[in-house]
C-alpha positions as CSV (number, residue, x, y, z in Angstrom):
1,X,-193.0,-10.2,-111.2
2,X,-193.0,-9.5,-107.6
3,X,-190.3,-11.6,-106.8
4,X,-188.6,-11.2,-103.1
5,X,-185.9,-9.3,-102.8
6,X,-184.0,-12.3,-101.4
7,X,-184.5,-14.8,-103.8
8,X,-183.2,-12.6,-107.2
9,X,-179.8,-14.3,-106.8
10,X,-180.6,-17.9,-105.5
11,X,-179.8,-20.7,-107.0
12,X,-181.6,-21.5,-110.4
13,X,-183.7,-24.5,-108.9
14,X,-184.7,-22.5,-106.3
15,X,-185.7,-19.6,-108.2
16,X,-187.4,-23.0,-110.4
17,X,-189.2,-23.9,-106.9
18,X,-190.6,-20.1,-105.8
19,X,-191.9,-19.8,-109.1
20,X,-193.9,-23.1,-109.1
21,X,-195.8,-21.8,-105.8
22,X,-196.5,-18.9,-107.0
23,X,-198.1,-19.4,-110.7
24,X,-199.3,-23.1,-110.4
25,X,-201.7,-22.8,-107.8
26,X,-203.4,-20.3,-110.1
27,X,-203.0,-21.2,-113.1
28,X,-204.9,-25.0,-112.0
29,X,-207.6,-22.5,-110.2
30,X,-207.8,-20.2,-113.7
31,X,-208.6,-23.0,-116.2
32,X,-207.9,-26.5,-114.5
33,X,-204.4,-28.3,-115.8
34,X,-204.6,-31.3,-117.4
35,X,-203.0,-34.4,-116.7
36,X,-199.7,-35.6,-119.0
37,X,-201.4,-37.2,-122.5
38,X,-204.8,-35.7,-122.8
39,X,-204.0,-32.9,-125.4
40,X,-202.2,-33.4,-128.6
41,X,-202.0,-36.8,-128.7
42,X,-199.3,-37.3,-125.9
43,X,-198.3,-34.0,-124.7
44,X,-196.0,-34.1,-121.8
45,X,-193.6,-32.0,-120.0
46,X,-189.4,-32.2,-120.5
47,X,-188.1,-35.0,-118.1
48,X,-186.0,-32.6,-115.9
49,X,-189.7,-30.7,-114.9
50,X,-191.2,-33.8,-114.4
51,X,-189.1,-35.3,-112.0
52,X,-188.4,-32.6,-110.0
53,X,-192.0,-32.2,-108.4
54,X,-195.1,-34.0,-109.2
55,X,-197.5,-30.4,-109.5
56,X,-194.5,-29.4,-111.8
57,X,-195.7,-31.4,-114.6
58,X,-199.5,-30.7,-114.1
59,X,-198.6,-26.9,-113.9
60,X,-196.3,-26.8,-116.9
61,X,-199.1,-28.6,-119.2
62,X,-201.5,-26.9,-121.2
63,X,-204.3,-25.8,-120.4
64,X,-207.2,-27.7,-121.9
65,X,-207.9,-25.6,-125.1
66,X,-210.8,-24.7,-127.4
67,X,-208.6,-25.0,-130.5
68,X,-207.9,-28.6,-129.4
69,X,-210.3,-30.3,-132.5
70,X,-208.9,-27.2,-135.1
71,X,-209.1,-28.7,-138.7
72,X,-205.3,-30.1,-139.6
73,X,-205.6,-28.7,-142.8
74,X,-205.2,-25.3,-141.5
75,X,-202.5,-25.6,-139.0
76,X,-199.3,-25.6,-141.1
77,X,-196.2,-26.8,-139.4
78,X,-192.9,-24.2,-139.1
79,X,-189.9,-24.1,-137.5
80,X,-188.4,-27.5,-138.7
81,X,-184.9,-27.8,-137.3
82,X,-182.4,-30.7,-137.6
83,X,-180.1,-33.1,-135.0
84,X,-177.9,-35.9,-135.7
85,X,-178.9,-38.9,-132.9
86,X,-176.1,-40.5,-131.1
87,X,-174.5,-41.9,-134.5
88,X,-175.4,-39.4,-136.8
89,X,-174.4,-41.9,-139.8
90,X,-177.5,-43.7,-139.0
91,X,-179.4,-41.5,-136.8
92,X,-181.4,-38.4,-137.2
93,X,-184.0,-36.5,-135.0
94,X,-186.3,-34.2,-137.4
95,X,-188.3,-31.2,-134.8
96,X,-190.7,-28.8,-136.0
97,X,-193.4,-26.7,-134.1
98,X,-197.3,-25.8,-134.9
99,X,-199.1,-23.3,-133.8
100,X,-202.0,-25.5,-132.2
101,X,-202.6,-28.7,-131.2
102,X,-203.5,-31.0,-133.6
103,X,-203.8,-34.8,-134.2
104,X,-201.5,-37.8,-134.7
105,X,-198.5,-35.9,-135.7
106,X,-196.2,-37.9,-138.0
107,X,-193.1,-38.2,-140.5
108,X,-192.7,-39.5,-143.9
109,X,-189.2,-40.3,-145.6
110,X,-188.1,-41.7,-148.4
111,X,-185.4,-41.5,-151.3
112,X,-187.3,-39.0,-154.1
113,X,-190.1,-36.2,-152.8
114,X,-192.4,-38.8,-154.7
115,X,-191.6,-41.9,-152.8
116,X,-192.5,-40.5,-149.3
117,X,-193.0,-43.9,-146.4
118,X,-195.7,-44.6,-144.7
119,X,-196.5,-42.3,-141.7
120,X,-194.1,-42.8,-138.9
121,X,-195.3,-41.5,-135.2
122,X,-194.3,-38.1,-133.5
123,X,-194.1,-36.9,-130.1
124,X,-195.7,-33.6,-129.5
125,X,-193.7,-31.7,-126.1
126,X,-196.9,-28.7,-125.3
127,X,-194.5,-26.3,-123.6
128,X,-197.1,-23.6,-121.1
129,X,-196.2,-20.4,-120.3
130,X,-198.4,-18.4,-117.4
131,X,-199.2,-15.1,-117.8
132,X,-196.6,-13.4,-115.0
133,X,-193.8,-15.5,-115.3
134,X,-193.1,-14.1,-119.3
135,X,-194.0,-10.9,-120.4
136,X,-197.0,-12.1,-122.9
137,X,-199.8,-13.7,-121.5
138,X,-200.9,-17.3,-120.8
139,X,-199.3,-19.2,-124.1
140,X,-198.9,-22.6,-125.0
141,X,-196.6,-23.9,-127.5
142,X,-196.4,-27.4,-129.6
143,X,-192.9,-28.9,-130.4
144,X,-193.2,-32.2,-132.5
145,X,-190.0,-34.2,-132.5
146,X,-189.2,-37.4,-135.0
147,X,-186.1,-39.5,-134.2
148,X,-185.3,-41.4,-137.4
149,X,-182.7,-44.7,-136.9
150,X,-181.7,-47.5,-139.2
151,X,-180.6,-45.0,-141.7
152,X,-178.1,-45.7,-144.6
153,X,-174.5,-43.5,-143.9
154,X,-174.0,-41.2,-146.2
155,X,-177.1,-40.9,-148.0
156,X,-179.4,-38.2,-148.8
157,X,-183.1,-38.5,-147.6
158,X,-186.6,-36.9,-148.5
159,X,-188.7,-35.9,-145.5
160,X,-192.0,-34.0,-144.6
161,X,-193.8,-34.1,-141.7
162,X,-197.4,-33.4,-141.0
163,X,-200.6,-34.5,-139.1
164,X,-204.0,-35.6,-139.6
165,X,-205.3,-33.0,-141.9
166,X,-202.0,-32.4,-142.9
167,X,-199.9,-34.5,-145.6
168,X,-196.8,-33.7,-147.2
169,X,-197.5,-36.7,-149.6
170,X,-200.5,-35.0,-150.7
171,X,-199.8,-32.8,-153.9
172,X,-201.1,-30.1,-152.0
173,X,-198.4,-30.2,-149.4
174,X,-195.9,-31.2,-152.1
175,X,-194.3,-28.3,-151.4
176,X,-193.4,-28.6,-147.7
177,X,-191.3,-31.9,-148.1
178,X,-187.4,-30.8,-147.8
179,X,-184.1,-33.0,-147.1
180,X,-181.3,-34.2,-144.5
181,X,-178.4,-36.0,-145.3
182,X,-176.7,-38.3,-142.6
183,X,-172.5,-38.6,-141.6
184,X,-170.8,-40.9,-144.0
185,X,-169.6,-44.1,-142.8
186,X,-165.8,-42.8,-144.4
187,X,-163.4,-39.7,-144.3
188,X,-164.6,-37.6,-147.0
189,X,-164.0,-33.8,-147.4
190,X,-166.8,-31.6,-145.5
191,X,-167.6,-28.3,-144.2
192,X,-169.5,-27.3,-141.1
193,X,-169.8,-23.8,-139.7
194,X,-170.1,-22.3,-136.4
195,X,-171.4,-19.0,-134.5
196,X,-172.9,-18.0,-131.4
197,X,-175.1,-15.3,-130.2
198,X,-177.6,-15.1,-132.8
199,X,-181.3,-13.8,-131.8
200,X,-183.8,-12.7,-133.9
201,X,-182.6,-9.8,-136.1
202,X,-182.4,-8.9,-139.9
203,X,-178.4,-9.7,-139.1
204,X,-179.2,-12.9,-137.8
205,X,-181.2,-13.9,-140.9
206,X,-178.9,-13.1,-143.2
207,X,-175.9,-14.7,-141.2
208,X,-178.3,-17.7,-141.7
209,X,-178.6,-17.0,-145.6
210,X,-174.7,-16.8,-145.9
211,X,-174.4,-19.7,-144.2
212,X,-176.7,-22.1,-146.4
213,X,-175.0,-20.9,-149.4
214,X,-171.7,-22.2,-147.5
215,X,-173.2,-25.7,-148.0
216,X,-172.1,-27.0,-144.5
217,X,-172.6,-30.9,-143.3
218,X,-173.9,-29.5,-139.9
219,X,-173.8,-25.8,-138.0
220,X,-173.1,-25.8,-134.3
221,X,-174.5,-23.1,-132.2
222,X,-172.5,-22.1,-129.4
223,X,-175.3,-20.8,-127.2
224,X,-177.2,-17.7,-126.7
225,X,-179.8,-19.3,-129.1
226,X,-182.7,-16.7,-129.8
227,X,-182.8,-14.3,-126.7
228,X,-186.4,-14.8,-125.5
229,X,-184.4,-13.5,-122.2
230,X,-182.9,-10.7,-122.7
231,X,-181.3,-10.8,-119.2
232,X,-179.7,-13.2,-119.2
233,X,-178.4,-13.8,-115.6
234,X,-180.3,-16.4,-114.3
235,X,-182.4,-15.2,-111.6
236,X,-185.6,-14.5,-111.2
237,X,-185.5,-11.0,-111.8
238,X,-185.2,-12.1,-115.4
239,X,-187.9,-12.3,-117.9
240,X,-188.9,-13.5,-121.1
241,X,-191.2,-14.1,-124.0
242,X,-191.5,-17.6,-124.9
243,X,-192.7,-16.5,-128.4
244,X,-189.5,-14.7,-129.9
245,X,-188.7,-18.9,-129.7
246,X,-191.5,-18.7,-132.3
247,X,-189.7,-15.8,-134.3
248,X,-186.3,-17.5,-134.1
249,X,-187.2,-21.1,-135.0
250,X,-189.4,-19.7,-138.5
251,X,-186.1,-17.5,-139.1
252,X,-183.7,-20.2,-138.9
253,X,-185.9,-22.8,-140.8
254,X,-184.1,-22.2,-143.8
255,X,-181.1,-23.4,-142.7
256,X,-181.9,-26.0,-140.1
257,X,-184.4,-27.7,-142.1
258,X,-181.7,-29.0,-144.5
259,X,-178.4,-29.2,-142.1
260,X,-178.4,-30.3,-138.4
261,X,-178.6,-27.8,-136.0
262,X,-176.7,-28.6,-133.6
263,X,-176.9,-26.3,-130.0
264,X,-174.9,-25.9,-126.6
265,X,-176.6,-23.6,-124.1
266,X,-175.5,-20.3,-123.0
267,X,-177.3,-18.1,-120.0
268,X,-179.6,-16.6,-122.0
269,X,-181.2,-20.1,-122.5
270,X,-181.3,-20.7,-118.8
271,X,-185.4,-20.2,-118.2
272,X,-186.4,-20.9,-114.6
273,X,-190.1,-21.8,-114.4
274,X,-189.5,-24.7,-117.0
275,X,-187.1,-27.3,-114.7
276,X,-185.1,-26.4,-111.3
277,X,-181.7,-26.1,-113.8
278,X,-183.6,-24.2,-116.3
279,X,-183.4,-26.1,-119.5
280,X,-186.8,-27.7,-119.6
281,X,-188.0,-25.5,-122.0
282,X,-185.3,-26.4,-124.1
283,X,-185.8,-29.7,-124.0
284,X,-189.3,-29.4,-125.6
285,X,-187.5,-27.6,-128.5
286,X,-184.4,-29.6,-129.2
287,X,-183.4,-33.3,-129.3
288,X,-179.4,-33.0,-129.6
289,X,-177.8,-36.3,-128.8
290,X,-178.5,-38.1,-125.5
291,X,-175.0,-39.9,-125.2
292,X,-173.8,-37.3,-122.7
293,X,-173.4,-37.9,-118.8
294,X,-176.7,-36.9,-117.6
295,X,-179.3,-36.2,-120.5
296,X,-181.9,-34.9,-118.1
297,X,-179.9,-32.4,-116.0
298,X,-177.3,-31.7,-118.7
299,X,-179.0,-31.7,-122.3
300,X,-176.4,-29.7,-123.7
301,X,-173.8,-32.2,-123.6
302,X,-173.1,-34.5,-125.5
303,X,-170.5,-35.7,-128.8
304,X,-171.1,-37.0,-132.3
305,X,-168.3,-37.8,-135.2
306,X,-168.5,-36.9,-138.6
307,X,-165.9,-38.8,-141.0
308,X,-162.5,-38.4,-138.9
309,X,-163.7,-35.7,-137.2
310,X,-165.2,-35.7,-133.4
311,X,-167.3,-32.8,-132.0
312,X,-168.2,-31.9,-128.4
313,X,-170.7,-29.4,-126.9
314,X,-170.5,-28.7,-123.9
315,X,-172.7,-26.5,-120.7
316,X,-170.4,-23.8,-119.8
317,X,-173.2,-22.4,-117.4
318,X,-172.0,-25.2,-115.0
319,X,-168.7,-23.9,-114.5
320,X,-169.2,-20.2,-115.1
321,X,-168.0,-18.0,-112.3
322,X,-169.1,-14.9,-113.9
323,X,-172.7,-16.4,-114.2
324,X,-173.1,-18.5,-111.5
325,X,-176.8,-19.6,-111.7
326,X,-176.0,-23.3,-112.6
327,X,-172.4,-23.2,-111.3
328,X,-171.6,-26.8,-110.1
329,X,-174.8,-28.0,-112.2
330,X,-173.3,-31.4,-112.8
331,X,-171.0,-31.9,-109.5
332,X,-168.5,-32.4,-111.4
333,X,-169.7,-35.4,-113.7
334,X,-169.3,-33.5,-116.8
335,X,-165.5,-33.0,-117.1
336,X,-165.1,-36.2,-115.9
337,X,-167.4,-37.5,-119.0
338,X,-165.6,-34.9,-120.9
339,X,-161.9,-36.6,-120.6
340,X,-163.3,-39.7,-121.0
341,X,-164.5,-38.6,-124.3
342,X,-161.3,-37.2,-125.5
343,X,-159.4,-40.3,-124.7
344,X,-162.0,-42.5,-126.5
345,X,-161.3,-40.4,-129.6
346,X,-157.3,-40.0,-129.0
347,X,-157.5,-43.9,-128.5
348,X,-155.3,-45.8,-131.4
349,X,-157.3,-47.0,-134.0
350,X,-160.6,-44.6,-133.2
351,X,-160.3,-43.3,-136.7
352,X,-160.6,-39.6,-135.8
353,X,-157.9,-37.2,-136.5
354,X,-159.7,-33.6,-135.4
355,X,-161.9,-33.0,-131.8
356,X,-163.3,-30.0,-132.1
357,X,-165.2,-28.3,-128.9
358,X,-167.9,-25.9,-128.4
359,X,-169.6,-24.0,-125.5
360,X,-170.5,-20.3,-124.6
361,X,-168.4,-18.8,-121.9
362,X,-165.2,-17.8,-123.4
363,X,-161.8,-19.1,-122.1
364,X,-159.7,-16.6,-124.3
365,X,-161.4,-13.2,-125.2
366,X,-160.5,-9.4,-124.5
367,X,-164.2,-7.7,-125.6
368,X,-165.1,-5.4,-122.9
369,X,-168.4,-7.1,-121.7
370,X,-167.1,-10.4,-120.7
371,X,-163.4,-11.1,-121.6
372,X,-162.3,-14.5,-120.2
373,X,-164.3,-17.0,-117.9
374,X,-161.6,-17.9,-115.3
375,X,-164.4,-21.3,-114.5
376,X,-163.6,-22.0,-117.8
377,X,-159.8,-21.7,-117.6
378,X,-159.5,-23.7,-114.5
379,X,-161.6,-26.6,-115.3
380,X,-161.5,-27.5,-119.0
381,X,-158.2,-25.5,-120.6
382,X,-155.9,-28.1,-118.9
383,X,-157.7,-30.7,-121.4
384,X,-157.6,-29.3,-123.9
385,X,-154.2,-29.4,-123.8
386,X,-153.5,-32.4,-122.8
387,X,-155.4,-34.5,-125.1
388,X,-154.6,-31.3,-128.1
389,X,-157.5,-30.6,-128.9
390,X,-157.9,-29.0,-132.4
391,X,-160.5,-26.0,-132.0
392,X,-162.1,-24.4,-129.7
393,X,-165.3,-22.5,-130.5
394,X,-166.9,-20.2,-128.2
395,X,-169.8,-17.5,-128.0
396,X,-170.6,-15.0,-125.1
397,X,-168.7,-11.8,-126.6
398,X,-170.4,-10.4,-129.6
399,X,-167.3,-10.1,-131.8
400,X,-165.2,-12.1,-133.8
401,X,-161.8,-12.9,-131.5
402,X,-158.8,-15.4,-132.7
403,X,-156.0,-16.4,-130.8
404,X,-152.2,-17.3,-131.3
405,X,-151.5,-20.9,-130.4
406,X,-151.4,-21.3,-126.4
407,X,-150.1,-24.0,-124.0
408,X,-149.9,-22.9,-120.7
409,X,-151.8,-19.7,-120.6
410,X,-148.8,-18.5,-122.6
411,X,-148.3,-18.0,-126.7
412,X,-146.1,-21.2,-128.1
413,X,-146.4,-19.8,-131.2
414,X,-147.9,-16.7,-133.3
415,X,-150.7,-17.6,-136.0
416,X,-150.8,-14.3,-138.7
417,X,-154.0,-14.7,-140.8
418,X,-152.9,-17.6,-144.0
419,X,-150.5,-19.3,-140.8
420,X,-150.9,-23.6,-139.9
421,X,-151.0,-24.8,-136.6
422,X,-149.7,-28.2,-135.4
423,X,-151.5,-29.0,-132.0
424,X,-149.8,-32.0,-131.0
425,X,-146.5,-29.7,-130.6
426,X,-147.9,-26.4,-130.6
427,X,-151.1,-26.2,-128.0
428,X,-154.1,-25.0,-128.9
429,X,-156.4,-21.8,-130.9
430,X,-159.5,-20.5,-129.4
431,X,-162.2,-18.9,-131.7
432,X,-165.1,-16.1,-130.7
433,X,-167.4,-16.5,-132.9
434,X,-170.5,-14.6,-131.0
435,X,-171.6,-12.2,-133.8
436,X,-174.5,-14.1,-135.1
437,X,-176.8,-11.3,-135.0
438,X,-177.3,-9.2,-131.5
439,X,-175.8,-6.0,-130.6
440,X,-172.2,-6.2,-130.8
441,X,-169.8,-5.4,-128.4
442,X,-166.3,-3.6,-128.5
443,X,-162.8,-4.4,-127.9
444,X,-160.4,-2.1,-125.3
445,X,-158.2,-1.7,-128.4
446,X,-158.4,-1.5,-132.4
447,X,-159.8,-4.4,-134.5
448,X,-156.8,-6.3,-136.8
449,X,-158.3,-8.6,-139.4
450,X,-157.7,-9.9,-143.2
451,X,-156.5,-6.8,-145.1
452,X,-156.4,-4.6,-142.1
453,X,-153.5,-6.1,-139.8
454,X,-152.7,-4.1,-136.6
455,X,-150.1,-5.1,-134.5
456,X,-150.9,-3.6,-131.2
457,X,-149.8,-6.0,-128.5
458,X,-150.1,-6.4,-125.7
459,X,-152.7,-4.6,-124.0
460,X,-154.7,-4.9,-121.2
461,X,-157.8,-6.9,-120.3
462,X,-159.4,-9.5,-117.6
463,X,-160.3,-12.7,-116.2
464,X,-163.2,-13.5,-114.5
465,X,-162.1,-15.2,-110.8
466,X,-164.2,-17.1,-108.6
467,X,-165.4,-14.6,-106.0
468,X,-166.8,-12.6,-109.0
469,X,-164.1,-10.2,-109.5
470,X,-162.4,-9.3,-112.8
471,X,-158.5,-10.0,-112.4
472,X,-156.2,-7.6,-114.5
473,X,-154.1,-9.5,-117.4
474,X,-151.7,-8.1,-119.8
475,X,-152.8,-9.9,-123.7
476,X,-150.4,-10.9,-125.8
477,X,-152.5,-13.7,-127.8
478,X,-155.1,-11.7,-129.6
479,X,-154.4,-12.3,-133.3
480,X,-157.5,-11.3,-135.3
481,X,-160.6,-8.9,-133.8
482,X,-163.5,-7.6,-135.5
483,X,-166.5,-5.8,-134.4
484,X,-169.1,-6.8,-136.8
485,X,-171.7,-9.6,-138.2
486,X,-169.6,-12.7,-138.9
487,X,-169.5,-16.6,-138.6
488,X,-167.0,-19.7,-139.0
489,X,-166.6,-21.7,-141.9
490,X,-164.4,-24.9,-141.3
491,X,-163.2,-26.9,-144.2
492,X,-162.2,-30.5,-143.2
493,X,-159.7,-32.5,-145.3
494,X,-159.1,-35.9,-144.3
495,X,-155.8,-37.5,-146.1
496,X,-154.3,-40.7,-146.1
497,X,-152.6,-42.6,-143.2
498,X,-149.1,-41.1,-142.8
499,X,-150.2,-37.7,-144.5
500,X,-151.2,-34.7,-143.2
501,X,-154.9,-33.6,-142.3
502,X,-156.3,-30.2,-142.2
503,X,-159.2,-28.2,-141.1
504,X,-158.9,-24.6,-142.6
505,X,-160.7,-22.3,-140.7
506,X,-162.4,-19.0,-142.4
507,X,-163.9,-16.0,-140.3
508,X,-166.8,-14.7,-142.7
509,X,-168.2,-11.0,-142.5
510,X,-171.9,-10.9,-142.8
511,X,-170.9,-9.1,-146.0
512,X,-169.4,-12.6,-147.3
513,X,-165.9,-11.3,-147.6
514,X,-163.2,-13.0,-145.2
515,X,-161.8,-11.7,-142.3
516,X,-159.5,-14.5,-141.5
517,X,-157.6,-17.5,-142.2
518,X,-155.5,-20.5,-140.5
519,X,-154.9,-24.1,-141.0
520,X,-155.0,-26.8,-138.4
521,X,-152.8,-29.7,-139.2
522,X,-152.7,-33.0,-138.3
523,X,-150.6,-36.4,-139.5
524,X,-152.8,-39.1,-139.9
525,X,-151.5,-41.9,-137.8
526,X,-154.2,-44.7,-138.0
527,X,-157.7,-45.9,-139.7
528,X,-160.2,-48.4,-137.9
């Protein structure tokens, strides 16, 4: 792209800011950008762009387009995806993309495909990438976004979404209309599952086949979404192509159509020419929950409970010292939200028995490419321990990683494969789960997993430190590794006040076969 030599490693907003000057000027010269509103029925650019400057949102617009009277009827929409609202027993936010613009997008639910409602108003996001700053030329695309409240807890709905031209309660559409089902207001047994890292590969789409066939409540994502940059570092030297967003959302449709899909961010998702911290584009693609402590600058953070279980996602990329492009993003607001949250749900009486936390950046791995983020380390793994948290999923490292119990930086107690752990005496257990479907990565030593147990430590491996550097550490924690296609299954059963809780937590090869097994257990001490 021409960038200057001494902007490749500046800050993401400035990066955000050099690119602005360069493309918009031409782009508004090329075909003349149109105001906010004027194209798709209420097109507009993701708040963070918006605010920063005022030709930001004019640039990132689309350009006024030829297509923009094509006939409905032949604009089909894809990529439907799924996110709980802030109370996902009541609230649910159905996206989906189409490939041009088109008129008065819209919803319709209702209890039976046959008893559809009447049209209920979407917002159409027309996210506008110049030739230059991605490696495909000029290209527009249309995210559509339908957040759904009032809903009953606990109840299974009918959806399908369409425009004018375009109706899933048509007979001819018939076909199109799918479903979501929403928290229950009650502890009931459940299943969600868990990866990172996924992309856009035949392993990806069949991690995504396994995983609908695990019939999960919800699937978090623990960044790394589809890859559109492959770099990955956060500086202008990077670049991308906004369609493999395309490619990923019509791959993962089969899952995320049906079950919430619900993302944190990793550095590949950092995108500079969208917003100065890099996630506008991904704020025209996905509507997670907006209860976190700064929707606009940090919309990967955010909670949501399902039955007596509370999860948190969380932006790693803000206290990353390995990847520093958005290091110190939030000034420090998010871990103070962050504690916050886990004493709401460690409160008396809150009704949740299992907080389970997601992000990218490891804080306990060994695989060669990335080992352990010492940002991590420092700023969140003294909460987790103190408030005992339950599980701790991560991405980053393409490999399946699980650790002994830890407390202190130290094992408190070994975990074999079929073992229970007890976090309010124990400590904690940290997952990898980053082999969704890129190229997979290695460990310095052999793999040990279900049916092939190695016992091999310790051994050496390293922590990323502040100034950049890769501090030597002798491992003595690393339970289970394996260096292929896999995801998490996690099996929640709730139990009576005074009785014991459990999550059981499966490692699942892409071939369906398990690679390992623990139990996290918990006595129930109180129901609101």
């Amino acid at each position: 792209m021409g960038v200057p030599a001494e902007l490749a490693d500046r800050s993401l907003a400035e990066q955000h800011e050099y690119l602005r000057g360069r493309f918009s000027r031409r782009t508004m010269i090329r075909g003349g950008a149109v105001t906010l509103g004027t194209v798709a029925g209420g097109v507009f650019v993701p708040g963070a762009a918006q605010a920063a400057t005022s030709s930001a949102s004019s640039a990132a617009a689309a350009p006024v387009s030829a297509t923009a009277h094509i006939d409905g009827a032949l604009v089909a929409p894809f990529g439907r995806h799924l996110s709980y609202g802030d109370d996902a027993r009541t609230e649910m936010t159905v996206s989906w993309q189409v490939a041009a613009p088109v008129k008065n997008p819209f919803i319709r639910i209702g209890a039976s495909a046959g008893e559809l409602s009447r049209k209920i108003s979407a917002e159409v996001r027309a996210l506008y990438t110049p030739a230059g700053v991605g490696t495909s030329a000029d290209h527009t695309q249309y995210y559509v976004h339908a957040k759904l409240s009032r809903l009953k807890p606990g109840r299974t709905y009918y959806y399908g979404v369409g425009h004018d031209g375009f109706d899933p309660a048509s007979p001819k559409f018939a076909s199109t209309v799918g479903t979501f089902t929403t928290a229950p207001a009650t502890a009931r047994p459940f299943t969600f599952t868990a990866f990172g890292d996924q992309g856009v590969s035949y392993h990806a789409l069949a991690n995504d086949s396994l995983i609908l066939g695990q019939g999960p409540a919800f699937h978090l994502h623990a960044g790394d979404i589809a890859y559109a940059d492959p770099s990955g570092s956060g500086t202008t030297k990077d670049t991308f192509d906004a369609r493999t967003w395309d490619q990923f959302l019509a791959q993962t449709e089969t899952v995320a159509k049906s079950v919430p899909w619900m993302v944190s961010y990793g550095n590949h998702d950092m995108e500079a020419w969208y917003a100065p911290h890099g996630y506008g584009s991904q704020q025209a693609r996905f509507e997670p929950p907006a209860n976190g402590p700064d929707p606009e600058n940090l919309p990967g953070v955010y909670s949501f409970v399902h039955g007596n279980t509370a999860v948190v996602s969380l932006d790693a990329n803000d206290v990353s010292w390995e990847i520093p492009a958005n290091l110190g993003l939030s000034g420090g607001t998010q871990t103070t939200w962050f504690e916050n949250q886990l004493k709401k749900f460690r409160a008396a009486g809150s009704g949740i028995d299992f907080v389970v936390v997601f992000f990218h950046h490891c804080a306990y791995c060994t695989a060669t490419s990335h080992a352990s983020e010492g940002g991590v380390r420092k700023e969140w793994v003294p909460l987790f321990e103190k408030y005992t948290v339950d599980l701790v999923i991560n991405g980053h490292n393409h490999v399946y990683e699980r650790s002994d119990v830890l407390k202190g930086e130290k094992v408190t107690k070994e975990l074999p494969i079929g073992g229970t752990a007890y976090p309010e005496t124990d400590g904690v257990v940290y997952v990898t789960a980053g082999a969704a479907g890129k190229s997979l990565y290695a460990f310095p030593v052999a793999d040990t997993y279900e049916g092939n147990e190695k016992d091999i430590d310790p051994f050496a491996s390293y922590v990323t430190q502040e100034d950049g550097s890769k501090k030597a550490v002798t491992v003595d924690w690393s339970r289970v590794r394996y260096t292929n296609y896999s995801f998490l299954r996690v099996d929640v059963q709730p139990a009576p006040v005074g009785r014991t809780a459990t999550l059981t937590v499966r490692g699942l090869a892409e071939t369906g076969a398990e690679i390992d097994r623990f139990v996290v257990a918990r006595k129930v001490r109180g129901r609101r």
